[in-house]
N, C-alpha and C positions, 0 to 999 in steps of 0.2 A: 579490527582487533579480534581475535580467533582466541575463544576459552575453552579450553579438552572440554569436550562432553556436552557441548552445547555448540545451537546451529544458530548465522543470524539470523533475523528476518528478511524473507526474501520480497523483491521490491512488490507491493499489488497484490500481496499476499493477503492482505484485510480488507481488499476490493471485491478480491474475487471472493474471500469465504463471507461476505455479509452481501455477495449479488448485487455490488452497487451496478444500477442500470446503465451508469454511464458507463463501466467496466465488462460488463454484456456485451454490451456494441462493439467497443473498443476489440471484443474478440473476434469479431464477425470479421475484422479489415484488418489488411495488408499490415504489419509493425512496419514503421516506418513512411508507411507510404502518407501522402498528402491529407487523405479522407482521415487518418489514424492522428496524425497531428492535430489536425482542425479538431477531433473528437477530445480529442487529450487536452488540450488548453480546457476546457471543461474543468479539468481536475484540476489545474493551475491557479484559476481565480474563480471556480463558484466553486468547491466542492460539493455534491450532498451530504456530507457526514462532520461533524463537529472533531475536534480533537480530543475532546472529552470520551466521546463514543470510541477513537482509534486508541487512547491509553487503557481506554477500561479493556477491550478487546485484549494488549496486548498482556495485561494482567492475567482476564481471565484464559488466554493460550498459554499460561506460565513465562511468557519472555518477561527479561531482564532488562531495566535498563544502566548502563556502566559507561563509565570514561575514565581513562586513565589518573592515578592522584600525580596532583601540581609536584 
């Protein structure tokens, strides 16, 4: 859902600006490739970072969160 004058969040965008280490790596290799997957499951069931930590984040970057009303 696209609102004039505001951008979404784009995906790994709070990975890369708080240097999560698993997100480092994950730059070094191929997208896609096999070593990039294996890395990425990382993110999938351990993350390092709480969701606590990625709302406040997305607070203090000024994002919104919305969903269309019922």
């Amino acid at each position: 859902m696209e609102i004039n004058e505001y951008v979404e969040y784009k995906s790994r965008e709070f990975c890369k600006d708080v240097k999560c280490p698993v997100q480092l790596e994950l730059n070094s290799k191929k997208l896609g490739s096999e070593e990039y997957e294996k890395i990425r499951q990382t993110c999938r069931t351990d993350c390092k970072h709480t969701t606590r930590e990625f709302h406040y984040w997305l607070i203090d970057k000024g994002y919104l969160i919305v969903r269309p009303e019922k």
